[in-house]
mmCIF file of the N, C-alpha and C atoms, coordinates in Angstrom:
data_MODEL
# 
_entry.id   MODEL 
# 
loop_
_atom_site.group_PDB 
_atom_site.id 
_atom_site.type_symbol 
_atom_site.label_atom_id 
_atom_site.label_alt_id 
_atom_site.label_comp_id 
_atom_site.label_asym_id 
_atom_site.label_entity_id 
_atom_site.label_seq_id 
_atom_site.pdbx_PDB_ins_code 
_atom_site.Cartn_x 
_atom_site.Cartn_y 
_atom_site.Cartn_z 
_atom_site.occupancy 
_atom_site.B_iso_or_equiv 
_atom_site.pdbx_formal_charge 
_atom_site.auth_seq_id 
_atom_site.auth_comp_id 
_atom_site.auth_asym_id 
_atom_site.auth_atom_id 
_atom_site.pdbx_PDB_model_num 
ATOM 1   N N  . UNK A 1 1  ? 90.547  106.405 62.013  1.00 0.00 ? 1  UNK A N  1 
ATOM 2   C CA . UNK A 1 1  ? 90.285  107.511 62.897  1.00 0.00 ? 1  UNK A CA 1 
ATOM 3   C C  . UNK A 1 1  ? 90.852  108.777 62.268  1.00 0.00 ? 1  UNK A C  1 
ATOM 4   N N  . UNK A 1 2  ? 90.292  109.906 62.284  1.00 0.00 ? 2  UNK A N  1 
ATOM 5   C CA . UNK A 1 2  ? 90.602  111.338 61.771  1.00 0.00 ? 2  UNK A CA 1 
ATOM 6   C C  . UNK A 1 2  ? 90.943  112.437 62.911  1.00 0.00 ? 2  UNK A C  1 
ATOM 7   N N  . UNK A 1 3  ? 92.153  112.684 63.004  1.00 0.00 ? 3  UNK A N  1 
ATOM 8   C CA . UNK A 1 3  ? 92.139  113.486 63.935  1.00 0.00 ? 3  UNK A CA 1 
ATOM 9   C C  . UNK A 1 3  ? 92.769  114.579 63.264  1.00 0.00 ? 3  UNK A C  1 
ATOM 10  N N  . UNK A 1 4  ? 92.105  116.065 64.069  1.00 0.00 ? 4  UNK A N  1 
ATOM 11  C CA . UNK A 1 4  ? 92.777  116.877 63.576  1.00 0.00 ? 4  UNK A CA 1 
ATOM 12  C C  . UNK A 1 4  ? 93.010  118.079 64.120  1.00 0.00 ? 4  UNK A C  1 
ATOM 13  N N  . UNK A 1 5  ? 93.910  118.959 64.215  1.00 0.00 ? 5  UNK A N  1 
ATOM 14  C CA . UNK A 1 5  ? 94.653  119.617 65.601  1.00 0.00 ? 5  UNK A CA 1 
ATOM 15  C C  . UNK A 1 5  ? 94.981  120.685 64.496  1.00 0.00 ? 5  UNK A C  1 
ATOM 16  N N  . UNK A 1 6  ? 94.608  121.916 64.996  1.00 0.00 ? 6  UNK A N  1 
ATOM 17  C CA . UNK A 1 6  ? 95.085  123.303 64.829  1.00 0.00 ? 6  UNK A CA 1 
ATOM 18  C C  . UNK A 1 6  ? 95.873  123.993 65.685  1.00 0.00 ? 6  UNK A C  1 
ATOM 19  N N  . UNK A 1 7  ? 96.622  124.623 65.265  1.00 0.00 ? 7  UNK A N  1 
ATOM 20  C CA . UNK A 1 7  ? 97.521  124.774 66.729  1.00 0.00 ? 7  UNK A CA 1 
ATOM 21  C C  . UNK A 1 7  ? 98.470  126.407 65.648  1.00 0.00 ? 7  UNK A C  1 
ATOM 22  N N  . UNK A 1 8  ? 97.306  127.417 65.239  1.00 0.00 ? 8  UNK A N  1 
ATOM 23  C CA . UNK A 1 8  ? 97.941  128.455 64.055  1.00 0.00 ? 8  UNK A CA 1 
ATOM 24  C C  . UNK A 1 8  ? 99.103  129.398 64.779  1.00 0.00 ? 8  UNK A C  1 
ATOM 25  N N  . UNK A 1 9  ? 99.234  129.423 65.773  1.00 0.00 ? 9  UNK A N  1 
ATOM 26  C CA . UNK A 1 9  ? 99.839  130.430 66.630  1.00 0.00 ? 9  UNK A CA 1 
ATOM 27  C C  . UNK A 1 9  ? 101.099 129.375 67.312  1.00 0.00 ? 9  UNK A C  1 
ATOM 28  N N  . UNK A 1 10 ? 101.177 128.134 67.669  1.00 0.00 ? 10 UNK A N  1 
ATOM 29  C CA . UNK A 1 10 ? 102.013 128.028 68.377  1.00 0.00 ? 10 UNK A CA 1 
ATOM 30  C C  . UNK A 1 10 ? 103.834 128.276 68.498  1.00 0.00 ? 10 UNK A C  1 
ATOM 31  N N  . UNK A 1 11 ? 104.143 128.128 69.785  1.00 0.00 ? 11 UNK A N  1 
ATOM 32  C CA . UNK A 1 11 ? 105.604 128.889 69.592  1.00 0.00 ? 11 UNK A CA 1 
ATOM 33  C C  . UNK A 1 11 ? 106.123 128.341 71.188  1.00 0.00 ? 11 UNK A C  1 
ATOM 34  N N  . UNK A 1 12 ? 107.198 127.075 70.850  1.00 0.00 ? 12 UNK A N  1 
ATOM 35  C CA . UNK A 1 12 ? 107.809 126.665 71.836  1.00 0.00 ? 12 UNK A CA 1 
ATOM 36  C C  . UNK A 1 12 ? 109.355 127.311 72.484  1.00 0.00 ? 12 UNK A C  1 
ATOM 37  N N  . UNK A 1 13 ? 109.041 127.779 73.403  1.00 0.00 ? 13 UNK A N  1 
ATOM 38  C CA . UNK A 1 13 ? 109.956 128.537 74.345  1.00 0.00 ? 13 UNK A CA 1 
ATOM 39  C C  . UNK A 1 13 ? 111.029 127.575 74.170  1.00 0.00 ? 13 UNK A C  1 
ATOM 40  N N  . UNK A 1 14 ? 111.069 126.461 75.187  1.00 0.00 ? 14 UNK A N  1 
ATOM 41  C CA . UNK A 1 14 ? 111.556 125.306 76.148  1.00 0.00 ? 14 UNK A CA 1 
ATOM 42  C C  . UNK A 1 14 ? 111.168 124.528 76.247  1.00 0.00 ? 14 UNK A C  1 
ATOM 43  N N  . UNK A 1 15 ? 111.471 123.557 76.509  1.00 0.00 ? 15 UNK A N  1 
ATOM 44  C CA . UNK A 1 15 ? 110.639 122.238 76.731  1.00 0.00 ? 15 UNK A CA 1 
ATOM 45  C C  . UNK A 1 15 ? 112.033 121.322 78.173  1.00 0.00 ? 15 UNK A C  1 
ATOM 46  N N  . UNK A 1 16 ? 111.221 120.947 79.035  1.00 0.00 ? 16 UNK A N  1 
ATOM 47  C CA . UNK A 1 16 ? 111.759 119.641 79.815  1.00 0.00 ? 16 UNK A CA 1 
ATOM 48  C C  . UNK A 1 16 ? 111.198 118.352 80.130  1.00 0.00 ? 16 UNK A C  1 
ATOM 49  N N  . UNK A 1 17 ? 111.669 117.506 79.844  1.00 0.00 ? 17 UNK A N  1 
ATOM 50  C CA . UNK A 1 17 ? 111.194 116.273 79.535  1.00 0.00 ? 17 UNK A CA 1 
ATOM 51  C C  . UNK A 1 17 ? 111.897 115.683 81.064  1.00 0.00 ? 17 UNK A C  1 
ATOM 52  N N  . UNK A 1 18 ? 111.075 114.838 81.677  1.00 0.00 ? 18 UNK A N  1 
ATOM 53  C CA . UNK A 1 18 ? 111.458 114.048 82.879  1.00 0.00 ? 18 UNK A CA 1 
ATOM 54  C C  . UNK A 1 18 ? 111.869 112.685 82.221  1.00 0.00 ? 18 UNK A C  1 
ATOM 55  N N  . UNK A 1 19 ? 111.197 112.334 81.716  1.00 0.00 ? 19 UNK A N  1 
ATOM 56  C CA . UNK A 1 19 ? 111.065 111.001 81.497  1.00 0.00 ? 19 UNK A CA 1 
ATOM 57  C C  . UNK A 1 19 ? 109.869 110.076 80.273  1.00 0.00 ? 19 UNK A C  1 
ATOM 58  N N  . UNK A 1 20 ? 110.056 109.219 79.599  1.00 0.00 ? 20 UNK A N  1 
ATOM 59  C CA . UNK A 1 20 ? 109.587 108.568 78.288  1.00 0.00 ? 20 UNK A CA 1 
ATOM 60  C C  . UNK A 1 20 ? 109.025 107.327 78.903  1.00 0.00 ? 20 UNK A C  1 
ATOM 61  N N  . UNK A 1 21 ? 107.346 107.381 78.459  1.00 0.00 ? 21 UNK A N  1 
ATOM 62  C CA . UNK A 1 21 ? 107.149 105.990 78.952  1.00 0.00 ? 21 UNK A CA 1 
ATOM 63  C C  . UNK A 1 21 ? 106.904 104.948 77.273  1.00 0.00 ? 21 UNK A C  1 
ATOM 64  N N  . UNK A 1 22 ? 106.743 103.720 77.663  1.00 0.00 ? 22 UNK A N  1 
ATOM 65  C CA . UNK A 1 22 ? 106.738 102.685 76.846  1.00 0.00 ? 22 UNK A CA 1 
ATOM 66  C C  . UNK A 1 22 ? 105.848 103.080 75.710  1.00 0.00 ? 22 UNK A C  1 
ATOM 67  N N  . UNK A 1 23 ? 104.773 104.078 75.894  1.00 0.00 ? 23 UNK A N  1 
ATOM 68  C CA . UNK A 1 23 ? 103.934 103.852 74.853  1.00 0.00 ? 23 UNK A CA 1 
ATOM 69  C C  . UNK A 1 23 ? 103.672 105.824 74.492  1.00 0.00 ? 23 UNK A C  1 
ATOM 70  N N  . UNK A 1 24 ? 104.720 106.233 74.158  1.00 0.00 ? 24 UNK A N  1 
ATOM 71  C CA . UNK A 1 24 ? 104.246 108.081 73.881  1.00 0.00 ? 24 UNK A CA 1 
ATOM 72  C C  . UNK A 1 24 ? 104.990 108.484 72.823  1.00 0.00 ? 24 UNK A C  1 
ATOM 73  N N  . UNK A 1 25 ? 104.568 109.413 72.321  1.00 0.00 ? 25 UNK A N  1 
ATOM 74  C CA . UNK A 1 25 ? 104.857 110.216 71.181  1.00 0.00 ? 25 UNK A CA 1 
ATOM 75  C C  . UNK A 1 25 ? 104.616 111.698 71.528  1.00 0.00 ? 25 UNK A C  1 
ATOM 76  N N  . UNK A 1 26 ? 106.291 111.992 71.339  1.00 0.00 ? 26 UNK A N  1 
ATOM 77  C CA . UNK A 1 26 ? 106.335 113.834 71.413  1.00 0.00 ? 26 UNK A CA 1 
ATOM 78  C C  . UNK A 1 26 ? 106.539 114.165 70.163  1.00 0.00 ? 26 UNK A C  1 
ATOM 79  N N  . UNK A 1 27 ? 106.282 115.572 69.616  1.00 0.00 ? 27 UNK A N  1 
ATOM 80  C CA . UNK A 1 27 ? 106.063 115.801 68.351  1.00 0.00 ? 27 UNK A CA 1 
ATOM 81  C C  . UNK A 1 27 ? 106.026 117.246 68.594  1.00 0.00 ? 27 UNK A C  1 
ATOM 82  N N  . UNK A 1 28 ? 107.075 117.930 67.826  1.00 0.00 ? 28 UNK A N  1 
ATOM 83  C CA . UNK A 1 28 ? 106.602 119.309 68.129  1.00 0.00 ? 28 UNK A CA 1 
ATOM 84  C C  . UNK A 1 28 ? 106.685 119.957 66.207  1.00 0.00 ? 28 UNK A C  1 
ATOM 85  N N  . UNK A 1 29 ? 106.052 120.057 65.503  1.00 0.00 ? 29 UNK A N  1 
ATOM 86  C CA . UNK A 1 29 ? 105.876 120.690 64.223  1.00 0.00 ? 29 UNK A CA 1 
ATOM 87  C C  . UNK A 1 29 ? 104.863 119.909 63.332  1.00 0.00 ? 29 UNK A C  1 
ATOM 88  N N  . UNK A 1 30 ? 105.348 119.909 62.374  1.00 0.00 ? 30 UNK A N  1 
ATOM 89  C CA . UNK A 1 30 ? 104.052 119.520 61.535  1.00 0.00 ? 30 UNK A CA 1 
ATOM 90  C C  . UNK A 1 30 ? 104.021 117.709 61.240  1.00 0.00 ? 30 UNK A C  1 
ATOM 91  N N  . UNK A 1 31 ? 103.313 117.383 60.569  1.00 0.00 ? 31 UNK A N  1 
ATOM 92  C CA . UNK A 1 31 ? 103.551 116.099 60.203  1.00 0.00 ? 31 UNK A CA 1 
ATOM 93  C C  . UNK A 1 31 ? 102.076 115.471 59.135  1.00 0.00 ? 31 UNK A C  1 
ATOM 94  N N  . UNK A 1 32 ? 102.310 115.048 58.053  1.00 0.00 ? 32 UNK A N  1 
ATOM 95  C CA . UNK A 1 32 ? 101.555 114.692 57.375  1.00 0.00 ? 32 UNK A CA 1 
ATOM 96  C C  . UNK A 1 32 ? 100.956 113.352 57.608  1.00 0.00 ? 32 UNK A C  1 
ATOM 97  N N  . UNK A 1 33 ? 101.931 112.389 58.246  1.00 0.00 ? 33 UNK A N  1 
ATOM 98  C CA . UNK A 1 33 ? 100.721 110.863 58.241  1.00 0.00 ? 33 UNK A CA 1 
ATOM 99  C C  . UNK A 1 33 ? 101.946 110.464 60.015  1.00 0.00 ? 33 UNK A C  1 
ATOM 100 N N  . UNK A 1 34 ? 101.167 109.907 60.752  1.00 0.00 ? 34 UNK A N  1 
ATOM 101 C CA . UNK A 1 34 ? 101.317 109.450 61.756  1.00 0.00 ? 34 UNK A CA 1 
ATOM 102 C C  . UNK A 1 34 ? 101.424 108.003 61.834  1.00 0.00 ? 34 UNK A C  1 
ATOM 103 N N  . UNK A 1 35 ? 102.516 107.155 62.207  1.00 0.00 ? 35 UNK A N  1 
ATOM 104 C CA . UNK A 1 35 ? 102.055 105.637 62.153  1.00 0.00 ? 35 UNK A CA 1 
ATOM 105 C C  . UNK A 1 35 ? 102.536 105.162 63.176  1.00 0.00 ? 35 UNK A C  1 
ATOM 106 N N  . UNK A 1 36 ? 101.576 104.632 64.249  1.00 0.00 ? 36 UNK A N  1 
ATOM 107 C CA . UNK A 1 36 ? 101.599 104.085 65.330  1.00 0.00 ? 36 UNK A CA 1 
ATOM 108 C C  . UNK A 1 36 ? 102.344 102.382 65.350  1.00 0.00 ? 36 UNK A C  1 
ATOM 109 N N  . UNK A 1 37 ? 102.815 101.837 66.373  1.00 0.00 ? 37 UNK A N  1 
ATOM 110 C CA . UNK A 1 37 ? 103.355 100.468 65.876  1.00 0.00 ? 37 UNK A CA 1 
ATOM 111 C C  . UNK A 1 37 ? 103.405 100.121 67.779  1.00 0.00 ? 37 UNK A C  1 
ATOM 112 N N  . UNK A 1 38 ? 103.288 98.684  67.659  1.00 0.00 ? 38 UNK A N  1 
ATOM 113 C CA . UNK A 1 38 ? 103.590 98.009  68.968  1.00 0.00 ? 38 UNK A CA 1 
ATOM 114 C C  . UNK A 1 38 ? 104.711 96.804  68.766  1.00 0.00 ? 38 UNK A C  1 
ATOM 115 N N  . UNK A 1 39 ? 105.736 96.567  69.881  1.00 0.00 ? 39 UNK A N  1 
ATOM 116 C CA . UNK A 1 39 ? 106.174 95.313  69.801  1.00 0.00 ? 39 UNK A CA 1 
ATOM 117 C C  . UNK A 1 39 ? 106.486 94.830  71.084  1.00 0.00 ? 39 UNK A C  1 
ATOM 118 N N  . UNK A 1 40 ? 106.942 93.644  71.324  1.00 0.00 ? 40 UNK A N  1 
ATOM 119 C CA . UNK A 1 40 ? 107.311 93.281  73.282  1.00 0.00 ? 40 UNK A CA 1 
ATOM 120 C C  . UNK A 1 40 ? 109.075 93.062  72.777  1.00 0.00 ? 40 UNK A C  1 
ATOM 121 N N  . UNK A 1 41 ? 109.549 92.962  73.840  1.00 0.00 ? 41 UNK A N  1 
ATOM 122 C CA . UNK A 1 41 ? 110.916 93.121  74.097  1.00 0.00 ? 41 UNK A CA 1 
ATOM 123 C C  . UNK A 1 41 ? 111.098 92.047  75.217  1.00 0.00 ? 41 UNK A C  1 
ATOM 124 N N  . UNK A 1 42 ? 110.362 91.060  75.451  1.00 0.00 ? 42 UNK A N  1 
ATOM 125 C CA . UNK A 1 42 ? 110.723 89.892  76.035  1.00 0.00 ? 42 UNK A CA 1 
ATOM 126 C C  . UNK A 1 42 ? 110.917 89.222  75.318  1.00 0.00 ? 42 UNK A C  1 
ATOM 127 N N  . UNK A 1 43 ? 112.055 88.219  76.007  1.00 0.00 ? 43 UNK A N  1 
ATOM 128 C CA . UNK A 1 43 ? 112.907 87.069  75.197  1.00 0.00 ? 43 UNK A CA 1 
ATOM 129 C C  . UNK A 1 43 ? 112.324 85.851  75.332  1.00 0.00 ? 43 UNK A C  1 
ATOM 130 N N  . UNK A 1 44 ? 112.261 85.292  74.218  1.00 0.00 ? 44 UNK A N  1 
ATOM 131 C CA . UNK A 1 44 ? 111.476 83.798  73.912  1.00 0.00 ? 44 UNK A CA 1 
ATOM 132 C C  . UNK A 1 44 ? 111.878 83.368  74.893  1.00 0.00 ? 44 UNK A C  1 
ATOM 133 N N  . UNK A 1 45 ? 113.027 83.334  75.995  1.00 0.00 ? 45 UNK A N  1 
ATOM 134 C CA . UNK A 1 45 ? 113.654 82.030  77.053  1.00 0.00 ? 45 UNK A CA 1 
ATOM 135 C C  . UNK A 1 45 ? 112.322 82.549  78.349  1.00 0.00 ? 45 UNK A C  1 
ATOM 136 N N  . UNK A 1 46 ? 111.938 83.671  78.137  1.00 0.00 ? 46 UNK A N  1 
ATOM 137 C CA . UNK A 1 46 ? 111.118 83.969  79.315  1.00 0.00 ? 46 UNK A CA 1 
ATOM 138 C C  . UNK A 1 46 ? 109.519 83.287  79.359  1.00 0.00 ? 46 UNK A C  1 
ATOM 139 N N  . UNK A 1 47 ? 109.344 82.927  78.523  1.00 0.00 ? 47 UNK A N  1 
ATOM 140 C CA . UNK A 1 47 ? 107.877 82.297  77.883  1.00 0.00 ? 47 UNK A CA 1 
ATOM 141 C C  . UNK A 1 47 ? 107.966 80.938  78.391  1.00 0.00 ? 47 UNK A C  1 
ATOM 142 N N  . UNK A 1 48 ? 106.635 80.911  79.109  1.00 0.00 ? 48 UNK A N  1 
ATOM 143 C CA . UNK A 1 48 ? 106.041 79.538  79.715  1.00 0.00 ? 48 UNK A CA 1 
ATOM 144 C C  . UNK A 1 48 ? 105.140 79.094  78.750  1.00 0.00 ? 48 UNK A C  1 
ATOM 145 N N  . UNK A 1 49 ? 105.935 77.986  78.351  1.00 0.00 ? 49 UNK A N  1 
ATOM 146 C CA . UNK A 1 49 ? 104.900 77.221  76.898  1.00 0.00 ? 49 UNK A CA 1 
ATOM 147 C C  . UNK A 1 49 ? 104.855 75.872  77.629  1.00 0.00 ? 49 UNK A C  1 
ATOM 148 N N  . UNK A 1 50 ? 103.602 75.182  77.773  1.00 0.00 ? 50 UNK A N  1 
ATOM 149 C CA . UNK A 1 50 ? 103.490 74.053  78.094  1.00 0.00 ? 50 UNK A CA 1 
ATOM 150 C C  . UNK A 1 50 ? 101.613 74.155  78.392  1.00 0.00 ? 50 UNK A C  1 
ATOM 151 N N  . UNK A 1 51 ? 101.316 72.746  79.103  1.00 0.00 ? 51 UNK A N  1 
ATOM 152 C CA . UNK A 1 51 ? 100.071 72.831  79.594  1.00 0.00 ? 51 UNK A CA 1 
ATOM 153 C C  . UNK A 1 51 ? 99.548  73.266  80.894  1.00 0.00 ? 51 UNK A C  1 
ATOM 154 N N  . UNK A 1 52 ? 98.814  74.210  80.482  1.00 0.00 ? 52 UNK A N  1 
ATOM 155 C CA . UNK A 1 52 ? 97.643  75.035  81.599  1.00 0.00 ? 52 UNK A CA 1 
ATOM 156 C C  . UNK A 1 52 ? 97.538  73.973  82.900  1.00 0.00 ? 52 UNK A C  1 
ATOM 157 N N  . UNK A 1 53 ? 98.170  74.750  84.165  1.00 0.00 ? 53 UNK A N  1 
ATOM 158 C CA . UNK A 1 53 ? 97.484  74.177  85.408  1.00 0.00 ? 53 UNK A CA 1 
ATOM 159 C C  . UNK A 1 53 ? 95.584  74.257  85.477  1.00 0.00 ? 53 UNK A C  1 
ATOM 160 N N  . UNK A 1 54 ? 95.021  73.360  85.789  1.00 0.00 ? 54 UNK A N  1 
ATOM 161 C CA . UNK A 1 54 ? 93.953  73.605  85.764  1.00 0.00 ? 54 UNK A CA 1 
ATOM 162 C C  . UNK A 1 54 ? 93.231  74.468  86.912  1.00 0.00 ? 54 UNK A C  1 
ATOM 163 N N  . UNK A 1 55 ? 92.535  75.438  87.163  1.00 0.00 ? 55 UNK A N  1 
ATOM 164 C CA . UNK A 1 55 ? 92.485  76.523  88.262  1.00 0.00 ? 55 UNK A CA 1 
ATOM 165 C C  . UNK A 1 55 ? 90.591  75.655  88.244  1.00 0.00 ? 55 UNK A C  1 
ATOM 166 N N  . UNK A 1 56 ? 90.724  74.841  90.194  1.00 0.00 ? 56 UNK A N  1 
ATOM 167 C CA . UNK A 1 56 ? 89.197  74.337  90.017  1.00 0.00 ? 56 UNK A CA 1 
ATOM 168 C C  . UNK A 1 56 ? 88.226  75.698  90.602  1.00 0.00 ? 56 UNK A C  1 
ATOM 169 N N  . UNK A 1 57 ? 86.820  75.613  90.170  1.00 0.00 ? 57 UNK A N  1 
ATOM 170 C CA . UNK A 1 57 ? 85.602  76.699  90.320  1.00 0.00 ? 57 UNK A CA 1 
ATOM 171 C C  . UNK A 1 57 ? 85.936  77.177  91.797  1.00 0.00 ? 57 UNK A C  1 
ATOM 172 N N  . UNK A 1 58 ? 85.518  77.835  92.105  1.00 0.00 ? 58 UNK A N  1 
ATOM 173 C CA . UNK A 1 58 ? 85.270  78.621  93.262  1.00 0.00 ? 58 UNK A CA 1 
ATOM 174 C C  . UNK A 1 58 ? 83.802  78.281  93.751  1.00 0.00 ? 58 UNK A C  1 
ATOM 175 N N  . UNK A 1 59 ? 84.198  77.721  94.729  1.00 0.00 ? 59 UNK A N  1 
ATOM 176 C CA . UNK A 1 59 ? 83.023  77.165  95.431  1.00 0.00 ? 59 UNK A CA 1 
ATOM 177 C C  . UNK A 1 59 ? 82.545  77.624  96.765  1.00 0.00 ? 59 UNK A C  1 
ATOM 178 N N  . UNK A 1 60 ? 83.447  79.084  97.509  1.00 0.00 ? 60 UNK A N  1 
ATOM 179 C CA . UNK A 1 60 ? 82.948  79.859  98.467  1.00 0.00 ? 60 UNK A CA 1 
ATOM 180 C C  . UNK A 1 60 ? 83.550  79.332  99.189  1.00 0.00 ? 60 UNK A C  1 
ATOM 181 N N  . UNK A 1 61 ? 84.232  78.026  99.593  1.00 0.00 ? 61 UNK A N  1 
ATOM 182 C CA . UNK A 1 61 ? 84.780  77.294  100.768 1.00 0.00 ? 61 UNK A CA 1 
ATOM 183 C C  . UNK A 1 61 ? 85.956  78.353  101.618 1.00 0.00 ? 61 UNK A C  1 
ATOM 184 N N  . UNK A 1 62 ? 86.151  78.600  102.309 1.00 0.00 ? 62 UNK A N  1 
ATOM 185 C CA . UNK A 1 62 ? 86.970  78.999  103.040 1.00 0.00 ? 62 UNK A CA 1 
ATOM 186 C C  . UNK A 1 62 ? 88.092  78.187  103.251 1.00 0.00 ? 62 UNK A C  1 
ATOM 187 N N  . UNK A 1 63 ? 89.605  78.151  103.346 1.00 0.00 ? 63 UNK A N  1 
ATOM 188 C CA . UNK A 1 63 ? 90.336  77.534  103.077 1.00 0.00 ? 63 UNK A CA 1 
ATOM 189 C C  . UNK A 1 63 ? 91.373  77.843  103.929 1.00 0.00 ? 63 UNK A C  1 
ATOM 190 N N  . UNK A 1 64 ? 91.485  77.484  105.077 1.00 0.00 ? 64 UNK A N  1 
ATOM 191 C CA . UNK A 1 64 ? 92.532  77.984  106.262 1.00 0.00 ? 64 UNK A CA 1 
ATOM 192 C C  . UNK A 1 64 ? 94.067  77.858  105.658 1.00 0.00 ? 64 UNK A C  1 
ATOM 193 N N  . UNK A 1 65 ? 95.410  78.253  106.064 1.00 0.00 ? 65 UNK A N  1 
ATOM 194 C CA . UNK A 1 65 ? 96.529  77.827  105.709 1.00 0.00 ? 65 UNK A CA 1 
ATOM 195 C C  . UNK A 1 65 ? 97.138  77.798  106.952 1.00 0.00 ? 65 UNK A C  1 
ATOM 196 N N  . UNK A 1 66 ? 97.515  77.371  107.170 1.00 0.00 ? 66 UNK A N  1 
ATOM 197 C CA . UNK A 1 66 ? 98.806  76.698  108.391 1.00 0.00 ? 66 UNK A CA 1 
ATOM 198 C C  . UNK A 1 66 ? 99.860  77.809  108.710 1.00 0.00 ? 66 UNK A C  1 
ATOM 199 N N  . UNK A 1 67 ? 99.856  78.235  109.407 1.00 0.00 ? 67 UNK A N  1 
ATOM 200 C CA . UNK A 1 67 ? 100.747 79.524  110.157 1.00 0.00 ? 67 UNK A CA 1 
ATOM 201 C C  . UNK A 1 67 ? 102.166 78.518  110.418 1.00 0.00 ? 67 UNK A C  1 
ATOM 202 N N  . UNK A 1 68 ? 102.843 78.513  109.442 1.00 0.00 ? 68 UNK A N  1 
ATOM 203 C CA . UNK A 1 68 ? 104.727 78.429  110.178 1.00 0.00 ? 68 UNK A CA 1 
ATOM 204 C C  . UNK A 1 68 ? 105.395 79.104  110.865 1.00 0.00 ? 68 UNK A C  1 
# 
């Protein structure tokens, strides 16, 4: 992908930042190559590894549940 941003005049006063989410990039000047990256931050102990409950078709039935 080629992106490309002119910006000949700009001129930052101030800036306030609230808050950073998981996936952003602030950038205020120049920059020659950009490199994007992903990773997760969950811990292997949190991972359900085993075999798939089997989920049966949907067959339209209506399916009451019992009020406790």
């Amino acid at each position: 992908m080629y992106y490309n941003v002119n910006n000949w005049q700009l001129e930052v006063g101030s800036i306030s930042m609230m808050g950073v989410s998981s996936s952003s990039l602030f950038l205020i000047g120049d920059s020659e190559n950009i490199q994007l990256a992903s990773s997760f931050d969950t811990p292997p102990e949190s991972y359900i590894v085993g075999a798939q409950i089997p989920v049966p078709p949907n067959t339209g039935e209506v399916i009451e549940q019992a009020n406790d």
